[in-house]
C-alpha positions in Angstrom: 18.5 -13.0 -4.6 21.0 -10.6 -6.3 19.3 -9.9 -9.3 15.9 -8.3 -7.9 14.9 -5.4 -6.8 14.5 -5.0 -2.9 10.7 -5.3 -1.4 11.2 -2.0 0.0 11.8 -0.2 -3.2 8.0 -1.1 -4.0 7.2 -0.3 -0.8 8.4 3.3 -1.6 6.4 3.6 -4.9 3.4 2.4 -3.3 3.6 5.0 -0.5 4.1 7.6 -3.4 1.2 6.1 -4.6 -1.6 6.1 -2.1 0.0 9.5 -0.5 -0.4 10.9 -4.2 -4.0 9.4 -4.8 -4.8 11.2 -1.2 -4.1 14.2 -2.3 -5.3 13.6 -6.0 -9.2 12.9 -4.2 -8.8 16.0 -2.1 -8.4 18.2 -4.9 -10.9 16.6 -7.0 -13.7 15.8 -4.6 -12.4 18.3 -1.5 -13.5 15.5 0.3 -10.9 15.5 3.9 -11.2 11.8 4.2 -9.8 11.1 1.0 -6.9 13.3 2.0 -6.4 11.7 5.8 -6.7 8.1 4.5 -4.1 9.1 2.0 -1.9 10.4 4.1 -2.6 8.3 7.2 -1.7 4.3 5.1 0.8 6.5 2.5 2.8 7.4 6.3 2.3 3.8 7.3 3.4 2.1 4.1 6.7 5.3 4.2 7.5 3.9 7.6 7.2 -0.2 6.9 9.3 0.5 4.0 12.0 2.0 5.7 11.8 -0.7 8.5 11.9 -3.1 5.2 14.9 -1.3 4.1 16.6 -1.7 7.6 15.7 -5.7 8.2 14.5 -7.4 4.9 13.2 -9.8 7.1 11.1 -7.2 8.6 7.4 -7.9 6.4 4.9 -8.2 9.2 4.5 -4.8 9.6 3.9 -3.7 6.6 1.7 -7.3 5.4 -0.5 -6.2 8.4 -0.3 -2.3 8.6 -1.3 -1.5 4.9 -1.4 -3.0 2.5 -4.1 -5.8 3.7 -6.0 -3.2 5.3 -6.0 -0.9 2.1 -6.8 -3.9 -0.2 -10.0 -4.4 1.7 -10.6 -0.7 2.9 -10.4 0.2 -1.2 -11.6 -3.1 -2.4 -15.1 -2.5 -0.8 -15.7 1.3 -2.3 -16.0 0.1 -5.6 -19.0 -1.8 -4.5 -20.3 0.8 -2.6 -19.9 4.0 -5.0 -19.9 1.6 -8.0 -16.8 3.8 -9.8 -13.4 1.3 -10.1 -11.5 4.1 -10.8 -8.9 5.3 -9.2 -10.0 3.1 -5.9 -9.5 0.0 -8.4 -5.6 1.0 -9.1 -5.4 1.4 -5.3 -7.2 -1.4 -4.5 -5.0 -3.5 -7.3 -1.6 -2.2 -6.1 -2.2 -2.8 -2.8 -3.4 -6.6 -3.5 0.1 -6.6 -5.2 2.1 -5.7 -2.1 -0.1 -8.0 -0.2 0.9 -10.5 -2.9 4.8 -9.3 -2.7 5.0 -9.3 0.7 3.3 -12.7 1.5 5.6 -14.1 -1.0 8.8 -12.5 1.3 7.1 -14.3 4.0 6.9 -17.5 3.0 10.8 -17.3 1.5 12.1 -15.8 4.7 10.0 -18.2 7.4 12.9 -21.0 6.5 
């Protein structure tokens, strides 16, 4: 597949993502478990996306280390705190790497 960009590229930009919300709900809310869960799934998603950048075929890790967890971590706070935003965006982009990396899965299992 020449002509697209690597998984692990987007697993870069989501790490920048949930680190940066992490911090973003620290500062707004001062709340510390905004800040650890950013920076505790923004390391893990750092660390599958370098093991991504090593061995392409490498997306088990990262399918089960984040961004699953995250989608249903952030998908159920909505629910509970009834605000969508910014949980929604996280909640969205990690369904997307879910999505993404299922898709690497099922091309790479041949």
């Amino acid at each position: 597949y020449p002509n697209t960009v690597p998984l692990h590229w987007f697993g870069f930009g989501y790490t920048a993502l949930v680190v940066s919300d992490g911090i973003f709900g620290y500062v707004k809310t001062g709340r510390v478990p905004s800040l650890a869960a950013g920076l505790l799934f923004g390391s893990l998603a750092g660390l599958d996306s370098y093991q991504l950048s090593q061995d392409p075929r490498n997306v088990w890790v990262f399918l089960a280390a984040t961004s699953v967890t995250f989608v249903g971590v952030m998908g159920m706070r909505p629910y509970y705190y009834g605000k969508i935003m910014p949980v929604g965006l996280i909640a969205g982009a990690s369904l997307l790497m879910a999505d993404k990396v299922g898709v690497r899965m099922l091309m790479t299992s041949d």
